[in-house]
C-alpha positions as CSV (number, residue, x, y, z in Angstrom):
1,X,0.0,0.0,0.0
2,X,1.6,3.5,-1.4
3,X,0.9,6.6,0.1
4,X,1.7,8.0,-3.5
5,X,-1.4,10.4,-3.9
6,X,-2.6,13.0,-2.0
7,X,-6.7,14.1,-1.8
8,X,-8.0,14.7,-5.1
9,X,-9.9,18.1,-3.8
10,X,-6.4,19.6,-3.3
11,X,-5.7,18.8,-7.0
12,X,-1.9,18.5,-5.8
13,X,-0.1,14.6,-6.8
14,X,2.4,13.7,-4.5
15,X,4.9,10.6,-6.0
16,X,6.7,9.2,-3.2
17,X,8.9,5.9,-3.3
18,X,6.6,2.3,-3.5
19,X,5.9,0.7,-0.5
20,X,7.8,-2.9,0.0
21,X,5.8,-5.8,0.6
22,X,7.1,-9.3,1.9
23,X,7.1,-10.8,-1.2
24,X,9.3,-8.2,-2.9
25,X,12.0,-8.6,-0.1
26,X,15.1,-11.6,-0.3
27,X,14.8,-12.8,2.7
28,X,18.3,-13.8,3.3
29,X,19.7,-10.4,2.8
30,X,17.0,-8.9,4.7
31,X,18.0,-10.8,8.1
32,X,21.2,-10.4,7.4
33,X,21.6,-6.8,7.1
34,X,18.9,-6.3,9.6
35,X,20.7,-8.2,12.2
36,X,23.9,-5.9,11.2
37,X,21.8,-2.5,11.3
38,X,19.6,-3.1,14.0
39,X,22.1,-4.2,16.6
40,X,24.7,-1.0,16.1
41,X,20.7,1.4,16.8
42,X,20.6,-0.8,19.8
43,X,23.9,-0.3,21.2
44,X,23.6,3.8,20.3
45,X,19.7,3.7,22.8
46,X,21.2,1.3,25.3
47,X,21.7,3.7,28.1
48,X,18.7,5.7,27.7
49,X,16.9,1.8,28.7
50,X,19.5,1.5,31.9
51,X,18.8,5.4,33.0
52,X,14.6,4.2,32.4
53,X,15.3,0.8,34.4
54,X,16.6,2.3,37.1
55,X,14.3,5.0,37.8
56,X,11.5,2.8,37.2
57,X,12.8,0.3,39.9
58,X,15.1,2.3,42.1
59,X,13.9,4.7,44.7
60,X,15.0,7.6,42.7
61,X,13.8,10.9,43.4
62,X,10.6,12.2,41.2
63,X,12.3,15.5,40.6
64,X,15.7,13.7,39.6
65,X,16.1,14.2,35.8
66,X,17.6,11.8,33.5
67,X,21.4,13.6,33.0
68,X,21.9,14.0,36.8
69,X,21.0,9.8,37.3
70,X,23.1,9.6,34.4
71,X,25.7,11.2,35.7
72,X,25.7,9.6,39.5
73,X,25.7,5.9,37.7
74,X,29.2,6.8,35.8
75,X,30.6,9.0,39.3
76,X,29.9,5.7,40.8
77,X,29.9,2.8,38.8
78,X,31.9,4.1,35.6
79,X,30.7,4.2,32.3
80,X,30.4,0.4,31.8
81,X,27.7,0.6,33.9
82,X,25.6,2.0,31.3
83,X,26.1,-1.1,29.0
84,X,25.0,-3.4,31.6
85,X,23.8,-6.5,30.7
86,X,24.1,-5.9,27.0
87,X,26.0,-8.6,25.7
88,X,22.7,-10.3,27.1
89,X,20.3,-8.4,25.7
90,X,22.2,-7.8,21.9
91,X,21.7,-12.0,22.1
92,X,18.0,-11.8,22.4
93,X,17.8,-9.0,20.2
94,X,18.7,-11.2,16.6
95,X,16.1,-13.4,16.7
96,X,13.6,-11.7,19.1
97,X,14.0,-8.7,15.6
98,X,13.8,-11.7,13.0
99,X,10.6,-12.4,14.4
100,X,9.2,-8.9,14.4
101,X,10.3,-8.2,11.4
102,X,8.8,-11.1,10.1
103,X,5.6,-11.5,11.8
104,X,4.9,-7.7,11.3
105,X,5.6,-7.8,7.3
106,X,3.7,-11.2,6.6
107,X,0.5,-10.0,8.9
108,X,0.6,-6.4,7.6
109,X,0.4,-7.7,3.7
110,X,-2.3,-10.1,4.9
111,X,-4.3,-7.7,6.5
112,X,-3.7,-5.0,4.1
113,X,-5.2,-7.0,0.9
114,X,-8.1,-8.1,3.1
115,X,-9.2,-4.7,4.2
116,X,-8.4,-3.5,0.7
117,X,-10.3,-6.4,-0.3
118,X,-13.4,-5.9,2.0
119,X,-14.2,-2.2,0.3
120,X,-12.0,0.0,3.2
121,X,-10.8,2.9,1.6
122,X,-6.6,2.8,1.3
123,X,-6.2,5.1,4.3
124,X,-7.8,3.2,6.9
125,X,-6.7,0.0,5.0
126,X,-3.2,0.8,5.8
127,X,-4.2,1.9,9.9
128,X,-6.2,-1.4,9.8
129,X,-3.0,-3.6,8.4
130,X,-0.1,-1.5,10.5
131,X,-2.2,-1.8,13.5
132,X,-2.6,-5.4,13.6
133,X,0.7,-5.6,12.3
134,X,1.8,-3.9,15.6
135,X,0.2,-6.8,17.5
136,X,1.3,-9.9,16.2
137,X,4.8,-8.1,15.7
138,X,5.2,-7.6,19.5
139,X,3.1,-11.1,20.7
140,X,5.7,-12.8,18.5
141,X,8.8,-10.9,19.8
142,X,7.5,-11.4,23.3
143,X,8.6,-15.3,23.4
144,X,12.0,-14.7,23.1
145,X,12.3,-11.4,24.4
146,X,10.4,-11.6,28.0
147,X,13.7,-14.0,29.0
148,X,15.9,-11.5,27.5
149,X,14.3,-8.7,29.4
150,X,14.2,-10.4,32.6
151,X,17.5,-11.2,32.8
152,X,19.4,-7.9,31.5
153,X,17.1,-5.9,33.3
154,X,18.3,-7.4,36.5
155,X,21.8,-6.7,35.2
156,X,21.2,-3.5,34.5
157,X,20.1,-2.7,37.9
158,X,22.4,-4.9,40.5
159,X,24.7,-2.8,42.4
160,X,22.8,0.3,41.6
161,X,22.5,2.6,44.8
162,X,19.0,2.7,45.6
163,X,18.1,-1.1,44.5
164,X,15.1,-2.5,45.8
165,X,17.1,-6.0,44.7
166,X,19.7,-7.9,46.4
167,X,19.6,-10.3,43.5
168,X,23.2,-11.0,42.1
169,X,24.6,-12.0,39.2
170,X,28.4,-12.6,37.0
171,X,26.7,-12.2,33.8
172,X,23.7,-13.5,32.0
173,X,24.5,-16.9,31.3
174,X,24.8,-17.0,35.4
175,X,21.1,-15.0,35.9
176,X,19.7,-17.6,33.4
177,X,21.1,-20.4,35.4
178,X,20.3,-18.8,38.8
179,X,16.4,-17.5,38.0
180,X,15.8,-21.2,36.5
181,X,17.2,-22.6,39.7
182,X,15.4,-20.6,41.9
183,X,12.2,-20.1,40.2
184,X,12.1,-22.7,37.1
185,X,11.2,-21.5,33.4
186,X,8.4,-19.8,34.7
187,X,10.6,-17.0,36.6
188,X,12.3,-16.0,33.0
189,X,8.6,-15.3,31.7
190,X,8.0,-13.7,35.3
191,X,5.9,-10.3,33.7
192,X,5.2,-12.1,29.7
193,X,1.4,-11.6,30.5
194,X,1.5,-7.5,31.3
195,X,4.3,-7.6,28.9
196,X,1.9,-8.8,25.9
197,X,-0.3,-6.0,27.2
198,X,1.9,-3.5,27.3
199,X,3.6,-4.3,24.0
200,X,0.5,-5.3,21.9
201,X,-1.2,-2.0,22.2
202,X,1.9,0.2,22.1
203,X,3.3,-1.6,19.0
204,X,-0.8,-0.9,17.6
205,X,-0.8,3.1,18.8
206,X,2.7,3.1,16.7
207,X,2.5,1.4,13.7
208,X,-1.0,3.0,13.3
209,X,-0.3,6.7,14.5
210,X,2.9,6.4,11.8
211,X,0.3,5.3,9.2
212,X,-1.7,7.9,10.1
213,X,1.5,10.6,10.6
214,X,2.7,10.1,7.7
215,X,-0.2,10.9,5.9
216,X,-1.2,14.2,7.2
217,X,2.6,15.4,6.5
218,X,2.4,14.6,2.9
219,X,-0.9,16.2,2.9
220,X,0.5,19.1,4.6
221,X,3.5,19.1,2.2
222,X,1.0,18.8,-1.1
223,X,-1.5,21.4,0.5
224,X,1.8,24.1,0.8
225,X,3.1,23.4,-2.9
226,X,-0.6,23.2,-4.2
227,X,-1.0,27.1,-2.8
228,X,3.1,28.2,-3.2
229,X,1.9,27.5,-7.3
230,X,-1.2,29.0,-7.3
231,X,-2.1,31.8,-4.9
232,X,-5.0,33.2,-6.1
233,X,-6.6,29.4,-4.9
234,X,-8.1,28.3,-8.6
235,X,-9.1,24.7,-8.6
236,X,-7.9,23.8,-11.8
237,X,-3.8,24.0,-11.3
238,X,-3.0,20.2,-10.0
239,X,0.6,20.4,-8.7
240,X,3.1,17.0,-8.9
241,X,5.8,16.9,-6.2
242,X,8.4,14.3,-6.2
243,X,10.2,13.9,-2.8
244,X,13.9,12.6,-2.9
245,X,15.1,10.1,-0.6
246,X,16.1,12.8,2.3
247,X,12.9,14.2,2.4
248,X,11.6,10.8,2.4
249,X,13.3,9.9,5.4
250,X,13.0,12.9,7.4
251,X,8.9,12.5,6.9
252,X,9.5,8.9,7.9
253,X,11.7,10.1,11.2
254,X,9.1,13.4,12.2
255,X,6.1,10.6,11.5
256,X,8.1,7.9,13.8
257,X,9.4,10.5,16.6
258,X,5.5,11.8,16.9
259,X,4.5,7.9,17.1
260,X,6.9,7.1,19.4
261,X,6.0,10.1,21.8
262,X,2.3,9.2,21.8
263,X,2.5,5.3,22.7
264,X,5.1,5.9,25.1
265,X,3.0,8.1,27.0
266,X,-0.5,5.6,26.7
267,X,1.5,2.5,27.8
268,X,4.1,3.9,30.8
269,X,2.4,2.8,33.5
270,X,2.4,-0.4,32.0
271,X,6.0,-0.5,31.6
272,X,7.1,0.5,34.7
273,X,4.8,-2.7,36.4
274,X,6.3,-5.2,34.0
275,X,9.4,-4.0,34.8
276,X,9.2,-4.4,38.7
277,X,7.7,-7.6,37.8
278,X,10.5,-8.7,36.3
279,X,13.1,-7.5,38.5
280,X,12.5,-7.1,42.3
281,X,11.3,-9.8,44.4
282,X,9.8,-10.5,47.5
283,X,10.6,-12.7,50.6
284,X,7.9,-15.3,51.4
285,X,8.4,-18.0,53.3
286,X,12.3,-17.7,53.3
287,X,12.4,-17.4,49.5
288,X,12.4,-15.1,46.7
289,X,8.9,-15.2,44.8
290,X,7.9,-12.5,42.0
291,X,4.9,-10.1,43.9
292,X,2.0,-10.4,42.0
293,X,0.3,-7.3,40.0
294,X,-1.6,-5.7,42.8
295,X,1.6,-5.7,45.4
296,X,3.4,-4.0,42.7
297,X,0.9,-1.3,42.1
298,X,0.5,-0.8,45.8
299,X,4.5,-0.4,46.3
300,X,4.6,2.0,44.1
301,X,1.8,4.0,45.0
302,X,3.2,4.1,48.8
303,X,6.2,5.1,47.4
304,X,5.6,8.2,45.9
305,X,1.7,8.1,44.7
306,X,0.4,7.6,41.3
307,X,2.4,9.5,39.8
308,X,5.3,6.7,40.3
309,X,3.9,4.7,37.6
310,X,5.4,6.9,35.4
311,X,8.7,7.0,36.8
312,X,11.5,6.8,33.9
313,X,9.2,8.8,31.7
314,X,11.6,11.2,30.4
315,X,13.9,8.4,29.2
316,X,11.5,5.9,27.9
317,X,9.8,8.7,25.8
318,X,13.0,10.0,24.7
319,X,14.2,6.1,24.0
320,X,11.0,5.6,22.0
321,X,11.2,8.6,19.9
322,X,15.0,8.4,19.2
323,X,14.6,4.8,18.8
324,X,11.3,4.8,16.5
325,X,13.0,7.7,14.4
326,X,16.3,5.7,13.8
327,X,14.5,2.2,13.6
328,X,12.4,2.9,11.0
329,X,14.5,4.8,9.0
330,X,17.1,1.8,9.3
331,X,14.1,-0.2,8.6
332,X,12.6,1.6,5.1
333,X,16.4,1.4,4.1
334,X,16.9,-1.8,5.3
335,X,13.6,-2.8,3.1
336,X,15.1,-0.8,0.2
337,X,18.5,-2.4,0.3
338,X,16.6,-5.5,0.2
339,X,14.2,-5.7,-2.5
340,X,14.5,-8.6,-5.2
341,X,14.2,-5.7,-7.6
342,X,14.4,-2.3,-7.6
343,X,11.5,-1.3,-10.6
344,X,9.5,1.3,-9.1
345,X,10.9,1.6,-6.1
346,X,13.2,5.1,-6.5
């Protein structure tokens, strides 16, 4: 589905690049690169997660902003503290993004030519398809990722001053052993159920919002050439515009950034439950057990109201949008480099 036309009231044609589909993409290159792309973007976000994880589960102060935690984690830990538990979490990432990649590209052409299909017009065809896109992109990243995120979160936060934790741990290969010990499989999927919730929706919000984003900018951008050629507003001049590549991608990155903003905000209180979920524990009985949903609501209200469920907000919506603005421009290139063949796709 190609956003390549702009309202036909406006009289203004915009010719943008072809979308890619699944079929049009070699597979094997497509992993490949993506693998190669997508792990240097995760190692550039990787502290903005550590800075969110450790507000979200330390008893930071509200009013403590992002550089000064920052800069108290490298005073006293050193920089290396800020790639904790990354080797860990770069090994989930390959296949937990193979997965996504995959499940959100097969259901998104699915969906699309259904919709299309079933008379929707190609605007809400395309919110339809990225929106359920979203969802099985996330439910299918989920299976491998929840055991990731359990175990380099808890990395992430050992040591830290102001850890609710007194778990402990050499490296991951040690927390996988140790959580499996202690709690069996079920403690590396400790938080997969709020995680699905948290996830499935936000990924929705996202792909849909960016649908929808990207839309209204080229309509914006067709509305302004449409008058800049005729400014006396006749209805008969129609106006083509042909964006090159950088003004592709920066409508793409604005469209993402905006995205990225919007579900971060809907789903942070979410986030920062799964992510006490998955980290802290609590003593019953003379062992560790994970607390259950309601005991980690209540913790956090008691310690510093409801606004503590959106603790690490600065970071995780600065994370999304910086991540969501060089993800899917990695990802449309990625997509580009790609294709089988590159007819009608400029």
């Amino acid at each position: 589905m190609s956003l390549g036309t702009a309202e036909e009231e406006s009289k203004e044609e915009i010719h943008i690049p072809a979308d890619i589909n699944w079929e049009m993409l070699d597979k094997s290159k497509f992993f490949i690169l993506g693998a190669g792309l997508f792990s240097g973007v995760s190692a550039a976000l990787y502290p903005a997660v550590v800075l969110k994880t450790r507000q979200q589960v330390g008893r930071y102060s509200q009013r403590s902003c992002s550089l000064t935690t920052a800069m108290c984690i490298v005073r006293s830990e050193g920089f290396r503290a800020l790639y904790r538990g990354f080797g860990t979490s770069l090994t989930g990432t390959i296949p937990a993004r193979a997965l996504y990649m995959t499940a959100l590209e097969v259901t998104k052409s699915s969906v699309g030519a259904t919709t299309l299909g079933l008379g929707f017009a190609e605007p809400t065809a395309a919110a339809i398809a990225n929106a359920a896109a979203g969802v099985s992109a996330a439910i299918a990243a989920q299976l491998v990722w929840t055991p990731v995120d359990v175990v380099s979160q808890r990395l992430m936060v050992q040591n830290s001053r102001g850890n609710l934790s007194k778990m402990r741990y050499a490296n991951g290969v040690d927390g996988f052993k140790q959580i499996i010990k202690s709690d069996g499989l079920r403690g590396l999927y400790r938080g997969f159920g709020i995680s699905i919730l948290t996830y499935a929706p936000s990924n929705a919000v996202w792909w849909a919002s960016y649908s929808v984003a990207q839309r209204l900018i080229w309509g914006g951008i067709g509305c302004y050439f449409c008058k800049r050629d005729d400014p006396s507003g006749g209805d008969e001049v129609t106006t083509t515009y042909r964006p090159d590549s950088k003004a592709v991608m920066v409508v793409q990155g604005v469209s993402a950034a905006l995205a990225g903003g919007a579900s971060a905000l809907i789903t942070m209180p979410l986030d920062t439950i799964k992510t006490r979920l998955q980290v802290l524990d609590s003593e019953e009985n003379g062992r560790s057990r994970g607390p259950t949903v309601a005991q980690t609501v209540r913790n956090l209200v008691r310690e510093g109201g409801w606004t503590a469920c959106y603790r690490g907000l600065g970071p995780r919506c600065a994370s999304m949008s910086m991540s969501a603005t060089t993800m899917i421009t990695t990802y449309e290139f990625l997509k580009r480099l790609s294709a089988k063949s590159q007819e009608g796709v400029t």
